[in-house]
Structure formats: structure tokens, C-alpha cells
C-alpha atoms as one frame of an Amber mdcrd trajectory, in Angstrom:
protein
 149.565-175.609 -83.766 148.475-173.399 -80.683 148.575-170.138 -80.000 151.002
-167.562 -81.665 153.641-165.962 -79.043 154.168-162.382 -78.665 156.712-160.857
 -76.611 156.691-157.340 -75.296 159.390-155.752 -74.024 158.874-153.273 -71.626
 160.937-149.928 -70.518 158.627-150.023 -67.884 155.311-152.195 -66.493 152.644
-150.124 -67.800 150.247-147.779 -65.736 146.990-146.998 -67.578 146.168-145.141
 -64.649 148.695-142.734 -64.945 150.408-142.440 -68.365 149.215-142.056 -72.072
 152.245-144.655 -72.641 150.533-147.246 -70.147 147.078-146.449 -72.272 148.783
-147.059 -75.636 150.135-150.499 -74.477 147.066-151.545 -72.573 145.594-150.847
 -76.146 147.746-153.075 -77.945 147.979-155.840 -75.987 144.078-155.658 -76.314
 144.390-155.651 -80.121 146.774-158.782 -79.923 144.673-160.707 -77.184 141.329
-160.229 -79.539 143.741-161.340 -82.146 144.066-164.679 -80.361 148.433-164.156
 -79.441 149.362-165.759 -76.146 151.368-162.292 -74.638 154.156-162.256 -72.298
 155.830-159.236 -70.905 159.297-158.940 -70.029 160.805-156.027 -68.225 164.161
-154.764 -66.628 161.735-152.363 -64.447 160.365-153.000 -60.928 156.957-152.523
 -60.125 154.809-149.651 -58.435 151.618-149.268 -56.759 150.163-147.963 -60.165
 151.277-151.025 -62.285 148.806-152.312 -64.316 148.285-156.776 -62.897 148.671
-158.091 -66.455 147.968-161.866 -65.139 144.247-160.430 -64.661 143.946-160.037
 -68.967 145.853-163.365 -68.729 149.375-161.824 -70.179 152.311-163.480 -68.471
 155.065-161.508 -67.028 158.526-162.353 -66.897 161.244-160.004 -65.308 164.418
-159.839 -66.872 167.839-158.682 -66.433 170.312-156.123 -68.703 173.599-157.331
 -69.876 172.291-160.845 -69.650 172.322-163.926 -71.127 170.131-165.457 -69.518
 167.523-163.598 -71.781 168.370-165.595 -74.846 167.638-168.840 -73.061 163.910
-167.249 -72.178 163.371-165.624 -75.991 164.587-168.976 -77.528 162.189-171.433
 -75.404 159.362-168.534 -76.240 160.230-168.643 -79.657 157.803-165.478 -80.131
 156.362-165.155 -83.795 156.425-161.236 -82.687 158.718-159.353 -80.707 157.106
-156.112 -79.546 159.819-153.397 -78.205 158.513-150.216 -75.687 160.154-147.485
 -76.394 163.804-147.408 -78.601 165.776-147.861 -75.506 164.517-151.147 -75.186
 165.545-152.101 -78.437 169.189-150.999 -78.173 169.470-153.582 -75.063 167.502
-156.454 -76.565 167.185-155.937 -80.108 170.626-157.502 -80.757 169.833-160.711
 -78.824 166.322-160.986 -80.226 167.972-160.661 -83.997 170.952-163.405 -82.868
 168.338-166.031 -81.014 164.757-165.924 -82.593 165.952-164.164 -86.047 162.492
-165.190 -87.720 160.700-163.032 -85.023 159.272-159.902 -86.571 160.522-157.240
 -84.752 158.315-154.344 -83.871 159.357-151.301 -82.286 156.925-148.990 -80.601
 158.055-145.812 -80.009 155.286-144.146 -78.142 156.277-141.163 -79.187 159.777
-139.806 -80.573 161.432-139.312 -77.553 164.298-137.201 -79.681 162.102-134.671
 -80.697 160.740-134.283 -76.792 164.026-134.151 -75.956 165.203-131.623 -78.614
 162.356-129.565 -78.215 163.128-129.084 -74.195 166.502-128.006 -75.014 165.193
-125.270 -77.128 162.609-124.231 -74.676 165.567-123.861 -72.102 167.857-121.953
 -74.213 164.896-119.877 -75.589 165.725-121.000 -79.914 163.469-122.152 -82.228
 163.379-125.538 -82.593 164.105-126.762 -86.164 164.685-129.737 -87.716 168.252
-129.400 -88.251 168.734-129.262 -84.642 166.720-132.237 -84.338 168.821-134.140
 -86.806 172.121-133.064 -85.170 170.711-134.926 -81.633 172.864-138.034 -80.621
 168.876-139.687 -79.060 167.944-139.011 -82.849 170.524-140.758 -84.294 169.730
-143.410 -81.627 166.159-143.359 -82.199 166.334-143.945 -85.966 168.923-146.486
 -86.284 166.229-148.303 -83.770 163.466-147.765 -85.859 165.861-148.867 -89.195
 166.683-151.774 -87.117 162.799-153.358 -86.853 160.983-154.580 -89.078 157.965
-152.092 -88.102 157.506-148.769 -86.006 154.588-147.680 -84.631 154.511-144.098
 -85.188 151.606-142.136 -83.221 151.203-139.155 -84.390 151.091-137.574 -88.000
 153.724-134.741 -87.262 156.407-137.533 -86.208 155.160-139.899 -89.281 155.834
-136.761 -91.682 158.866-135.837 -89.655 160.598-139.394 -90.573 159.547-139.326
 -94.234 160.423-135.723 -95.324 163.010-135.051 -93.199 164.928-138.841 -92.863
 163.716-139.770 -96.434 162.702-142.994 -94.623 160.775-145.443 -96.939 156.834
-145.605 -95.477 157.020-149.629 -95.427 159.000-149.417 -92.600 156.513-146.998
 -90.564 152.546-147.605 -89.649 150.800-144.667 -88.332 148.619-145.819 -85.205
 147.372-143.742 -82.985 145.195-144.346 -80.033 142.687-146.968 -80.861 139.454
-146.086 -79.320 135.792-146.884 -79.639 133.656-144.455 -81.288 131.703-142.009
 -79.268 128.208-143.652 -80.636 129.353-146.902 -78.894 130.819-145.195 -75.586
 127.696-143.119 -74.945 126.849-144.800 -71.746 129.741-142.288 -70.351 127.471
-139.820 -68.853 128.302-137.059 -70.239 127.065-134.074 -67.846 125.827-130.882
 -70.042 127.598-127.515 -69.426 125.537-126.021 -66.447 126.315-128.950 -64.465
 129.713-128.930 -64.739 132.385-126.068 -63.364 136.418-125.021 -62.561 139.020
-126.031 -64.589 141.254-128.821 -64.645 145.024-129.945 -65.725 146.052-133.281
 -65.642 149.643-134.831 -65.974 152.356-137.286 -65.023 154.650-135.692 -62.496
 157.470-137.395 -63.688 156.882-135.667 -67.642 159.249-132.464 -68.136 156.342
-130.874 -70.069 153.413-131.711 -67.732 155.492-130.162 -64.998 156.472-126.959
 -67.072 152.867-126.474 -67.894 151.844-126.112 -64.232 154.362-123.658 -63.602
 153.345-121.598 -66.063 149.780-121.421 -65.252 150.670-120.503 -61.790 152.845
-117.943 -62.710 151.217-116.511 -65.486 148.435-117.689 -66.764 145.746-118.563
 -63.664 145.699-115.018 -62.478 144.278-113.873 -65.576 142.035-116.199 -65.599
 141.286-116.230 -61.801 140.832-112.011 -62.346 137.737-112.760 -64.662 136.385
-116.039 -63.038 137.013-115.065 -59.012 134.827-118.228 -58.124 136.671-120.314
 -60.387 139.039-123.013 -59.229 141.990-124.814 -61.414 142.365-128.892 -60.139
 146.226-129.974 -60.913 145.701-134.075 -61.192 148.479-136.271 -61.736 150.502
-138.951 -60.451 153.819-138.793 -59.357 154.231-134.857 -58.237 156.870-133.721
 -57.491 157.215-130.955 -54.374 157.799-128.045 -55.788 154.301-128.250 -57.323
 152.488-129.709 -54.363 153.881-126.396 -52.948 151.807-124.696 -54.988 148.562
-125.485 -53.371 146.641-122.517 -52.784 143.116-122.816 -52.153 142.518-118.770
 -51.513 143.912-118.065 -55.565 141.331-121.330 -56.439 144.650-122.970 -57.077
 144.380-126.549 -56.095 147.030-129.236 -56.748 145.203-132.849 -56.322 147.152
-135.471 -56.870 146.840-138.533 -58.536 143.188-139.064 -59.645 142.027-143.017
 -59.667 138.953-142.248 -61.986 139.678-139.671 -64.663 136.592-139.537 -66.271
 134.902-138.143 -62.926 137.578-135.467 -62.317 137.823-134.712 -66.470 133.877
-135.196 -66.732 133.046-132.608 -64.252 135.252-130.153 -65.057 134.014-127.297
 -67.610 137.396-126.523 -69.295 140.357-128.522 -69.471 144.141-126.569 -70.026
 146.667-128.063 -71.048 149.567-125.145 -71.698 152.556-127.473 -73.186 155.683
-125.471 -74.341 157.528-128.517 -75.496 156.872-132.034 -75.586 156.186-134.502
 -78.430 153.449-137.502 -79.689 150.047-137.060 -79.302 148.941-135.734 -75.951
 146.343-138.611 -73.488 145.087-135.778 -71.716 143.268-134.439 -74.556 142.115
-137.208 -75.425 141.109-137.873 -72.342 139.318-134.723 -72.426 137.765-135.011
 -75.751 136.378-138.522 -74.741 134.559-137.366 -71.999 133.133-134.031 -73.284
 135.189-131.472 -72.095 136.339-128.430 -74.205 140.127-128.050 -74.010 142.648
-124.998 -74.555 146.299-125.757 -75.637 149.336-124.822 -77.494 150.082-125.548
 -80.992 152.530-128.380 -79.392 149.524-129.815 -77.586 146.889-130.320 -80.526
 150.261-131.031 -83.006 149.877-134.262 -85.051 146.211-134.904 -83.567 143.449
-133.350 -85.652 144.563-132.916 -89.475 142.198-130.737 -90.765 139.040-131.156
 -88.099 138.737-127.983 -85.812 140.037-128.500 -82.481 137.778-129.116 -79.658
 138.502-125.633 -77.806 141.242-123.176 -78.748 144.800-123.556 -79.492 146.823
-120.554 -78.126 150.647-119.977 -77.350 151.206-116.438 -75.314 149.752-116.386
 -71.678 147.307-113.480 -72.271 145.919-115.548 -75.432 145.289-118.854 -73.617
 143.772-117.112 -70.494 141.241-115.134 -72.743 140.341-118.137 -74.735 139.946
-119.988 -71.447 137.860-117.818 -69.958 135.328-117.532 -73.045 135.139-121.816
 -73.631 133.500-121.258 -70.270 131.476-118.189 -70.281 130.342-119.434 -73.924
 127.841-122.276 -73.808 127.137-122.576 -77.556 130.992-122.385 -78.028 131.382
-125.042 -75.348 128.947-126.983 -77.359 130.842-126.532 -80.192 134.103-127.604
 -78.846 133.043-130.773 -77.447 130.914-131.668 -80.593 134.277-131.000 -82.291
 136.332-133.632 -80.021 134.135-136.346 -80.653 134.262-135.639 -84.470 138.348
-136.239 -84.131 137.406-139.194 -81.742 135.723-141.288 -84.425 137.458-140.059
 -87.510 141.255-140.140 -86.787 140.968-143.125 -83.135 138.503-145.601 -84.702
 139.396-148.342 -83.130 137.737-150.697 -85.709 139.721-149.145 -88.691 142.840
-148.732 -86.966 143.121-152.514 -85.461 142.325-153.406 -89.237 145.092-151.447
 -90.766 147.492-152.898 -87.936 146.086-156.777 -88.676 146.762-156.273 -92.443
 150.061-154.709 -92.018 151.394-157.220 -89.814 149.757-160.055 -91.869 152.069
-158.368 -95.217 155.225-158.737 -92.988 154.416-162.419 -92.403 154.242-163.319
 -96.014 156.947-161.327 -97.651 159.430-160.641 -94.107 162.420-161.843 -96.176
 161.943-159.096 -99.069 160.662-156.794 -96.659 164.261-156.959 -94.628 166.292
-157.167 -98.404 165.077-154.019 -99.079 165.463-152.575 -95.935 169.611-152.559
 -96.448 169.681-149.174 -94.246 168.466-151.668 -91.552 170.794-154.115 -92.078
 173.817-152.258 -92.168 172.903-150.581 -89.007 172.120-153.708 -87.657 175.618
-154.905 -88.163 177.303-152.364 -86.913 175.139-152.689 -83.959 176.040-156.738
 -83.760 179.522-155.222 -82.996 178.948-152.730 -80.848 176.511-152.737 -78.787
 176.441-157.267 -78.577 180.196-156.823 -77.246 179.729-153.645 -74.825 176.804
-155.773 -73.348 178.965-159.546 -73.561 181.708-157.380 -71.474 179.440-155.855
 -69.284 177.971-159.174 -68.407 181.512-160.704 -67.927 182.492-157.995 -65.477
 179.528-158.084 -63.406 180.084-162.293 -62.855
């Protein structure tokens, strides 16, 4: 019989090195290599010095072109069992052609996180209004999102805010979502990390995608605003800005007299996260769950966010550090995670507590197996009863299929 095929379609070539996203998928195609799938990815997207060489985990890679046939000659002598999309906007170009050409595939979407709410939640911050939910649902990208998600078989939602956004506020039916997180071994197996104890570890660190709206807006703030408060208690103190990606404007920033030091991309995280004291992580918008505190949490270090940072990441468990939103707030919280030892202590005791109850990597990939294994023996129901799906599917057949068949015809 061989191998079963899975096909991944990318938005982009993932980066573990420099993205949550690239994490997430370097998880999953983990998951589906340890579940014996032969994995090829396809994507539209060049290549960059960070991309992660998939032929090393032998995963194929196959580039492929928008608005072109030529993909349903490659899907149909793959004939995938699964078709794995990254991201909705990889759906909306492929999804069609997938459903047309291998329709037995089950389709999967992954959505990394809900790129509407992100979205949403950015124009709010810019306009200074609340977000809401009813601004949310009014969003064109949401509309676009959902029908995405209505349109597979399965979404991979990855954090619990999002999951209870979709079922309270959409009224969409839970067979249609799986809640999966990051999928990570427990701290009891991961304790040759190192961890270095408090005294041997000092300054405070930010880490975070240049190209990320909310990564970006976060650095500007602590420069503005909240490092000098900081910096006024801790004079010897220094803040590291990591990230790949930056853009000028916050290289510009560098200022090694104010202890204000932008990096740059950092190859090993777990050094530069490791020997840091207090990690910050000031997000005014932004949606998911956040890499950077996990990141953080993994390798022992305290962390102080927002409300938006720590959203949809801990349930119940106290956080592993503070959760502020006003300037003066996070600065003072800051500056006691690190004065405090037996807080510190606390906090990081705390992180690995949300590390192996809510990222077990064991529990998670089993939830994921079973799931998928359901879909396989009932798909046919499953899609009956999914009639939102198929409607929207329709309409999509004659939309989107024909924009794309003309686009292709006028580009010949």
C-alpha cells in the first residue's frame, strides 16, 4: 500500500528560526512524519536565508505557481490522502482546485492564528476604539477567514480565545474546529536545557519578527515609554531587542548609553532568552498565542505582558510573571520580577506548570491522531452535515475557480 501522502500548502517556506508560524509547522510536520505520512510542501513563496531545508527531515518540496493549472496535474499524480492549507489565504487560491481534482482529500486548514482578529484589532489600536466583536464580524478578512475555515473539513485553531470566539460568536458547530496549540515536550523531559538560576542571569530582553505589526509596535512603546521607567530604577540594566527582519526605524533606536540595545536576529534563542532575567513583551494588538512566551516560559524566564499577550494561553494557571496594560504598570511589575527572587521563582515555576498542562505534546498529538482518524471513517457524513460548507463552497466553485481560470488565460 505505501506510505500515506500529505500535502502542505504553504503561504510561505517556514522559518523556525524566526517565526512562531515556522515553529507551529515544523511541529506538525513532526507529528505527521512520526505518524509515518510521506510530506511534500508546495509553495507560491521564494525562499530566504532563514528557510527552514525541509529535504534534511526528508519532506519534499515542490514550488508552485497562482492562477495555474498546472497545480492540478501535481495534486492529482500526488493524490494526497491529506491536504494541509497554511494560513486561509492559501486556501482561497488552492482550495477550489484541491476540492475539483483530489475531492476525497481531507482538507485541513491551519490557520495559525485568526489573522481577522489581528487585523481588526490593529485597526482599533490606530483609531484608539475598543475592539468588539461586532467590529470583528463586520471585517471583509473575517468573512474571508470563516468561509475558509467552513470550506475544510478541519481547522486548527491555536488558541482558546479564537476557539471560543468561533463558537459563541459564529455559532460554528465544534466538529469542524480542533483546538491545538503548540505541541511541546514536557519540562521533566527537556530538563537537559540548562536552565541558569536567577543570580546568574541579568537585563531584559524582547524578542520579535520585524516584519509583525505588533512586535514592531511593542518596541516603540518601550522606547518611548516604558524603558525609562524602568531604566530610572535599574540604571545598570540593559533591554536586548532580538528579532529577524528589522526594520530601520527600530535599528535606529540603538542606544547603548539608555541600556537600549537593538540586536538583531538571534540564531540560538534559548541562549539570548536563557540568560536574560526578565522577558517583556508589551503587545497592544495582535492575535493567537504568542512564541515568544513560550519561548520564554520554556527556558525559565519570567515574562511581563499585556492582557493581549497571555490571551488564550493559560486558562486558569497563573501566568508566569505579570500581565499589565498602562506603561507605569508594566514598568513597575518589570522592575519587581527582577528585584524579587522568590517572585522570579515563582513565575518561572508557573510557566512550566502551563508548559506541561495546556502544550503536552503527548496528549495533544493524540487528540490530533484521533480526530483525524474520525474524519477518515465518517468524511462523507462529516461534509453532509457541514451544508454551511458546502454552500460556501459552491459559491466559491464560481467565483473564485473562474477569477483564477481568467487570470490564468490572460497571463498565457
Amino acid at each position: 500500500m505505501g506510505q500515506q501522502q500529505l500535502l502542505i500548502i504553504g503561504y510561505t517556506w517556514p522559518e523556525p528560526s524566526t517565526t512562531a508560524a515556522g515553529n507551529r509547522m515544523l511541529q506538525l510536520i513532526r507529528f505527521f512524519l512520526e505518524h509515518d505520512y510521506k510530506i511534500t510542501f508546495a509553495s507560491t513563496a521564494s525562499h530566504t536565508e532563514h528557510s527552514l531545508d525541509l529535504n534534511t527531515l526528508g519532506v519534499a518540496t515542490q514550488d508552485i505557481l497562482l492562477n495555474d493549472s498546472g497545480f492540478n496535474v501535481f495534486v492529482k499524480n500526488l493524490d494526497p490522502k491529506i491536504v494541509l492549507f497554511d494560513r486561509y489565504l492559501t486556501e482561497e487560491q488552492f482550495g477550489w482546485r484541491v476540492a475539483e481534482t483530489v475531492p476525497n482529500a481531507l482538507r485541513i486548514l491551519d490557520t495559525e492564528d485568526l489573522h481577522s482578529l489581528r487585523a481588526v484589532r490593529e485597526q482599533c489600536f490606530k483609531s484608539n476604539v475598543e475592539f468588539n466583536s461586532t467590529l470583528w464580524l463586520a471585517s471583509d478578512m473575517t468573512k474571508r477567514e470563516v468561509a475558509s475555515i467552513y470550506r475544510c473539513d478541519l481547522s486548527l485553531i491555536i488558541s482558546t480565545f479564537e476557539m471560543d470566539l468561533l463558537t459563541a460568536v459564529i455559532k460554528m458547530d465544534e466538529s469542524l474546529l480542533l483546538h491545538l496549540p503548540f505541541q511541546l515536550e514536557t519540562i521533566e523531559k527537556e530538563n537537559a536545557l540548562g536552565r541558569l538560576p536567577f543570580n546568574a542571569r541579568k537585563d531584559f530582553i524582547c524578542m520579535g519578527n520585524g516584519k509583525h505589526a505588533p512586535n514592531m509596535d511593542a518596541v516603540v512603546w518601550l522606547k518611548s515609554e516604558i524603558w525609562p521607567l524602568i531604566r530610572k530604577a535599574l540604571p545598570k540594566a540593559e533591554l536586548h531587542i532580538h528579532g529577524a527582519y528589522l526594520p530601520a526605524h527600530i535599528k535606529q533606536m540603538h542606544k547603548p548609553e539608555t541600556g537600549f540595545l537593538v540586536k538583531g536576529w538571534a540564531k540560538e534563542v534559548q541562549e539570548v532568552m536563557g540568560n536574560s532575567r526578565v522577558n517583556l513583551a508589551p503587545l497592544r494588538f495582535g492575535a493567537g498565542i504568542k512564541g515568544k512566551l513560550i519561548d520564554a516560559m520554556l527556558y525559565g524566564t519570567p515574562s511581563v505582558t499585556t492582557t493581549i499577550g497571555a490571551e488564550g494561553m493559560n486558562n486558569d494557571l497563573p501566568w508566569n510573571g505579570q500581565i499589565a496594560n498602562s506603561a507605569e504598570e508594566i514598568a513597575k511589575s518589570a522592575i519587581a520580577l527582577y528585584n524579587n527572587e522568590s517572585e522570579w521563582l515563582q513565575a518561572q515555576q508557573n510557566g512550566f506548570g502551563i508548559i506541561d498542562t495546556y502544550y503536552n505534546k503527548e496528549s495533544l498529538d493524540k487528540n490530533l491522531a484521533d480526530t483525524l482518524d474520525a474524519l477518515h471513517a465518517h468524511l462523507e457524513e462529516h461534509r453532509t452535515n457541514n451544508f454551511i460548507g458546502a454552500m460556501v463552497r459552491h459559491q466559491s466553485m464560481a467565483s473564485t475557480k473562474y477569477l483564477s481560470k481568467w487570470i490564468e488565460e490572460k497571463n498565457k
